[in-house]
TIFIKOL-952620 format. One record per residue (C-alpha): residue in one letter; y, z, x. Coordinates in Angstrom, 3 decimals, padded with zeros to 6 digits, always signed. Layout:
<nodes>
NODE  kolmar         v         w         u
NODE       a         Y         Z         X
...
</nodes>
This chain:
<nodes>
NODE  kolmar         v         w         u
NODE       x  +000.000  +000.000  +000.000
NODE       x  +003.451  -000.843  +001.437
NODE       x  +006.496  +000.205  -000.284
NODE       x  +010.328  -000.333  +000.404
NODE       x  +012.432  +002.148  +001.622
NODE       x  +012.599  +005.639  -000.156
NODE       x  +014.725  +005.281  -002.552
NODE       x  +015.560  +009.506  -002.653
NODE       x  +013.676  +012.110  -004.631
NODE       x  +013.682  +011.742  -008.102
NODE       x  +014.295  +008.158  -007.822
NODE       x  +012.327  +005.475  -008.243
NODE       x  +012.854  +001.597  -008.208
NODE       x  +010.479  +000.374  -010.957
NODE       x  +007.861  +001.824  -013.328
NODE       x  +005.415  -000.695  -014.655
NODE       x  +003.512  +000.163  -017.663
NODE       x  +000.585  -002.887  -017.789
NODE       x  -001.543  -002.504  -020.826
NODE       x  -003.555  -004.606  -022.856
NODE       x  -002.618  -005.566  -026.489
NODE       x  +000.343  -006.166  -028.240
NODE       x  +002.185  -003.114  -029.608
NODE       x  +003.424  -003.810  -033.041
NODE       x  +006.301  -001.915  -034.948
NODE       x  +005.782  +001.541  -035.769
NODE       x  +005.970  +005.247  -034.715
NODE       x  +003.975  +004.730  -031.400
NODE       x  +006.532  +002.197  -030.472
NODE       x  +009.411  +004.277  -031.380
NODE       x  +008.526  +006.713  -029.551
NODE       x  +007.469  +004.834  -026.560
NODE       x  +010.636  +003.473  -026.811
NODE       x  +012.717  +006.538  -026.980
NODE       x  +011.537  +007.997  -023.637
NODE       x  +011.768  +004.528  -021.537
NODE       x  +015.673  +004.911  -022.826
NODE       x  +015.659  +008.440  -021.638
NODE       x  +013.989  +007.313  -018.275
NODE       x  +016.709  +007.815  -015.433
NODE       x  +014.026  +005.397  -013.457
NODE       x  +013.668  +001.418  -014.613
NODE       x  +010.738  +000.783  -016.741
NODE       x  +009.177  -002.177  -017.905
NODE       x  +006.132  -002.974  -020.065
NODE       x  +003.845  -005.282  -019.643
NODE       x  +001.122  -006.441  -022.152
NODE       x  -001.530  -008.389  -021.679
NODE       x  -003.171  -010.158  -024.653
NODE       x  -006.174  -012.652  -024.046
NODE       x  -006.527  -014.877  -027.214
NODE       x  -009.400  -016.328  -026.184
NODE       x  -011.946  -013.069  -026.567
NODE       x  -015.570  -012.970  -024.864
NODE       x  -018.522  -012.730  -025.842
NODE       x  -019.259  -009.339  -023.935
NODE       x  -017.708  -006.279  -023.201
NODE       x  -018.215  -006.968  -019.301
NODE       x  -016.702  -010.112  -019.587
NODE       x  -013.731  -009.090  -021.341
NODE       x  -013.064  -006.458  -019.002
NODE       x  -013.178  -008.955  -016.298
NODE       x  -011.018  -011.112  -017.985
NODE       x  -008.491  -008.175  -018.824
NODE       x  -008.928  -006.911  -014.999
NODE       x  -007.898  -010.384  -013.653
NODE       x  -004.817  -010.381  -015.755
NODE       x  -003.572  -006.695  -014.927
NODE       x  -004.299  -007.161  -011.389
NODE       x  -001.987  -009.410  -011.204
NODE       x  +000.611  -007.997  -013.016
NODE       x  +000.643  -005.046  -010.887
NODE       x  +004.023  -005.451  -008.084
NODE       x  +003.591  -005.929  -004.785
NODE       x  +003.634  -002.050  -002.646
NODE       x  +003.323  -000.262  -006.171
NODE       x  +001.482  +002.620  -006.177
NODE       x  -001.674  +002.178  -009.082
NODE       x  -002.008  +005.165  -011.514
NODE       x  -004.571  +004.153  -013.823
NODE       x  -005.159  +005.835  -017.291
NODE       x  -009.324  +006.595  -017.375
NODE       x  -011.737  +009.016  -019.560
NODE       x  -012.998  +009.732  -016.136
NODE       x  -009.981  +010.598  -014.373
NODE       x  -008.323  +013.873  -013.275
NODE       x  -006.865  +015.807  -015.911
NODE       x  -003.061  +017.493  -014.048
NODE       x  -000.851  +019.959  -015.257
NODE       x  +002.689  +018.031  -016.195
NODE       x  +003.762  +020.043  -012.628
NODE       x  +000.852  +018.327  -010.819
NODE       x  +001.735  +014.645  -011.975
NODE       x  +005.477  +015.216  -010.980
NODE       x  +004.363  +016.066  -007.134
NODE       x  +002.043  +013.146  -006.958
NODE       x  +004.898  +010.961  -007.740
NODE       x  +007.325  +012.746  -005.211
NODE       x  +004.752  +012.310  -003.057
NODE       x  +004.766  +008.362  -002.866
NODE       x  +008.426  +008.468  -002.940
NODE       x  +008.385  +010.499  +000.138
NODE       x  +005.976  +007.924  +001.279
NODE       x  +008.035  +005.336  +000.958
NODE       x  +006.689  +003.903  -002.336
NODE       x  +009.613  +002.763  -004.612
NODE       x  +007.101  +001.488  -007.603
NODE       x  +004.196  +002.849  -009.494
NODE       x  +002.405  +000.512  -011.817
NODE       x  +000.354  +002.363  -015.111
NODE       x  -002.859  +000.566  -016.191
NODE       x  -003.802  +000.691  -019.856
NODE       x  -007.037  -000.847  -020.692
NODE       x  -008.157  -002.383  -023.488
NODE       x  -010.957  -000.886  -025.946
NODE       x  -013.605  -001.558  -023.548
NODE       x  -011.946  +000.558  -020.935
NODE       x  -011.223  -000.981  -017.714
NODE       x  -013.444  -003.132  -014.927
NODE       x  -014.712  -001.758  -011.864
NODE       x  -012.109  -003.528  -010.194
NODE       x  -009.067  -001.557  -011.481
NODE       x  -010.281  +001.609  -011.062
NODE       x  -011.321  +000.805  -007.179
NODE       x  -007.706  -000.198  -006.983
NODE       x  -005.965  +002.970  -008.362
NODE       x  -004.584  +005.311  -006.408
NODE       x  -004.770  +007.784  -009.255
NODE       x  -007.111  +007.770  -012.214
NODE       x  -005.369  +010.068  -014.912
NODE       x  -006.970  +011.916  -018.143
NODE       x  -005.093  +012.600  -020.953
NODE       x  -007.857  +015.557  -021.775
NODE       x  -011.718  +014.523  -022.598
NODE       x  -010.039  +013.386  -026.258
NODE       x  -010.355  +009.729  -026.723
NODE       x  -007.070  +008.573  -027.918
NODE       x  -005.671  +004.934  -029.434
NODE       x  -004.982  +003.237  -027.002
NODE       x  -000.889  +002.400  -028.671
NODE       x  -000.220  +006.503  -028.881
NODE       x  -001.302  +006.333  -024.887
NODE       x  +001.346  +004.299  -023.912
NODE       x  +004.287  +006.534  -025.737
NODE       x  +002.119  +009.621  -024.081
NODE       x  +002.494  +007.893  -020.599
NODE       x  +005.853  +007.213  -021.732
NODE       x  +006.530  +011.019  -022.391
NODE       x  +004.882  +012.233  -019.205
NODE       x  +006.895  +009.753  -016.822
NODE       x  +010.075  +011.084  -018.239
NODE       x  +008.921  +015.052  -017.802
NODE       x  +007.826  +014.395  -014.387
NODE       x  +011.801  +013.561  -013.876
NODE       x  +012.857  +016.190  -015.252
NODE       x  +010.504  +018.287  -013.582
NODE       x  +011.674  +016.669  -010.511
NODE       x  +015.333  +016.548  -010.997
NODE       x  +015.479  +020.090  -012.389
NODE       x  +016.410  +019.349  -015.881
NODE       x  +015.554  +021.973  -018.592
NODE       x  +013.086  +019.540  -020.769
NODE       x  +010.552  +020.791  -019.460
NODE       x  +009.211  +024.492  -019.940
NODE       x  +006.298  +026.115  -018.368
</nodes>
């Protein structure tokens, strides 16, 4: 991973949310919405839709994993949202994205996968496979939750009173 130069704590040059599907209107995109305008840091989202479906889930997958790997910016750091992953405190999440800006990373890309999950080849690319809890949740409320959790690790961050242990 190569990243630009720090940007300074707190601050980061681009936060990629890649997931697959189209979000449509409603009050998972409101609120997805309403924390990416609270976001200090520049967000984008991403969404990857493949009309053509396969037959299989493996090949899905594979197509989906083709399609967010390249999506993902060049130097970004990969968190990628898994069952499987590590389940961190709010606290936890905030220091692990200090820590690549004291790396030198200026971008972190977020992986959403599809309803098949995600191919082997994302998750050997993250560089941090996240749990929202051992809950499955829809896969639309995940991106608002993402959403919600970017914004508190600012303000964990940057010392702002949102967020309360």
């Amino acid at each position: 991973m190569s990243g630009a130069a720090r940007p300074g704590k707190g601050v980061l040059v681009q936060i990629s949310i890649i997931a697959v599907g189209r979000m449509q209107r409603g009050p998972e995109k409101d609120l997805l919405d309403l924390y990416l305008k609270r976001l200090p840091w520049k967000a984008t989202v991403t969404e990857i839709d493949i009309k053509k479906q396969a037959a299989n889930a493996a090949e899905r997958k594979a197509r989906e994993a083709e399609r967010l790997m390249a999506a993902i910016p060049p130097g970004a750091a990969v968190l990628v949202l898994d069952e499987h992953g590590k389940a961190l405190t709010s606290r936890i999440f905030a220091q692990k994205i200090d820590d690549w800006q004291t790396a030198g990373i200026g971008s972190l890309a977020c992986i959403i996968g599809g309803a098949d999950g995600l191919d082997d080849s994302i998750l050997a690319r993250a560089d941090l496979k996240l749990a929202f809890g051992t809950l499955t949740w829809p896969h639309m409320m995940v991106r608002a939750m993402l959403a919600e959790q970017l914004y508190r690790a600012w303000s964990i961050s940057a010392g702002h009173p949102y967020h309360r242990d």
